[in-house]
N, C-alpha and C positions, 0 to 999 in steps of 0.2 A: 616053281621053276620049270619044270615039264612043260606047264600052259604056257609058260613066256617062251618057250623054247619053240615050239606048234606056233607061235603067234610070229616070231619071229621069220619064222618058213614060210607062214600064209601069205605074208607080207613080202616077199621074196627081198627080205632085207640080211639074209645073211651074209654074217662080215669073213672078212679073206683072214682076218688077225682078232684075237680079243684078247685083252690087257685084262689082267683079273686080280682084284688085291689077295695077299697071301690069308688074309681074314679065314678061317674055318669058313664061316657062312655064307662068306663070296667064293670060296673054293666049289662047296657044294653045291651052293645055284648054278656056278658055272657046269659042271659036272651033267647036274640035271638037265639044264637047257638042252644043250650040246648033246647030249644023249638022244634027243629028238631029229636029230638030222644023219643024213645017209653018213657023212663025212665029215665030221665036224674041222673047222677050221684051227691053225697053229696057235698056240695058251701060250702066253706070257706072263709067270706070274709075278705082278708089281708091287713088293712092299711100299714104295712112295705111295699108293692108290689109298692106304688105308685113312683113317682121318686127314685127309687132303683138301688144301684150299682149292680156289682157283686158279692161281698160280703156281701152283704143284701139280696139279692135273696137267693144265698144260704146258709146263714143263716138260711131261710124260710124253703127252703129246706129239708134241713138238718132236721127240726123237724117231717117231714111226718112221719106216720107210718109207720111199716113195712108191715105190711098187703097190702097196697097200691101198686099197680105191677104196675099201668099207671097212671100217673100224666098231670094233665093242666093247665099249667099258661094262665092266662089272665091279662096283667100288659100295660106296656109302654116301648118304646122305649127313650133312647139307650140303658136303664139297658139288656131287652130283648135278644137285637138282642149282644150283647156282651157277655152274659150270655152261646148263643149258640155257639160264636166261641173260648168261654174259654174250656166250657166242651168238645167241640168235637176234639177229638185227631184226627179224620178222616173224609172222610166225605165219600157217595156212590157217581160213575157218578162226575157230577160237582154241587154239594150241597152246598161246603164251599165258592165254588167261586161265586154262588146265594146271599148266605146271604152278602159275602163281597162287593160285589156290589151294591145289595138294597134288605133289608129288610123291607117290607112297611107296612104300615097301613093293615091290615086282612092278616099277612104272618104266615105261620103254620109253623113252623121246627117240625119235628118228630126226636127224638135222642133217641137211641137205648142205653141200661144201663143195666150190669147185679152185682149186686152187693149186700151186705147180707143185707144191710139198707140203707136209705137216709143219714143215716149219713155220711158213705163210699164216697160217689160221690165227686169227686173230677177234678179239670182240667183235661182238656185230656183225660177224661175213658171213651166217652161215644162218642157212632157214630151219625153221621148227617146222616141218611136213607132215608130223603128227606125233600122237602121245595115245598109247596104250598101256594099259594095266590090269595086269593076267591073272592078278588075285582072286582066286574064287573060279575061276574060269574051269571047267570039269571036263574032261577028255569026251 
């Protein structure tokens, strides 16, 4: 969690909100990540995140603000890693072919979105920019 947290910063992808399931495990990743940045941003924590379809995710979704321009799930897989190969109509390099092979325990998809509200977001509209995974990854 610390390395996804560092990975996250390098990438200057931190998000202004992160949704995080009430899960023990996803509490404390979120915790650890977050721990890594000067300020971490506003926790929402979402019991719907936990065993969540794709249509419960974005359900969630869907109620963000609009103010919110970068969003961070912290949930569980398979809803997850499903989640990113419904929304992304595209992917950069071999992104889509990453996740459809293994998506694992600390894997980040970053998916690029330009739409007027969270409500909008829908299958397909949003691009896979990259996919990292912090497992092992040593300070």
């Amino acid at each position: 969690a610390p390395a996804a947290g560092r990975m996250l910063a390098e990438a200057d992808c931190l998000p202004d909100l992160a949704l995080c399931s009430t899960a023990v495990r996803a509490r404390e990743t979120w915790e650890l990540a977050a721990a890594q940045w000067g300020t971490p941003p506003p926790v929402r924590h979402e019991p719907r995140l936990y065993a969540a379809d794709v249509p419960d995710l974005l359900a969630v979704v869907h109620e963000v603000p609009s103010e919110v321009e970068t969003l961070l799930l912290v949930g569980h897989n398979p809803g997850l890693e499903e989640l990113v190969l419904e929304l992304a109509g595209d992917g950069l390099d071999d992104a889509l072919d990453q996740v459809r092979t293994k998506f694992p325990t600390s894997a980040i998809a970053v998916l690029a979105w330009h739409g007027p509200t969270w409500r909008a977001l829908a299958p397909g509209t949003a691009l896979l920019t990259g996919v990292m995974v912090a497992r092992g990854k040593k300070k």
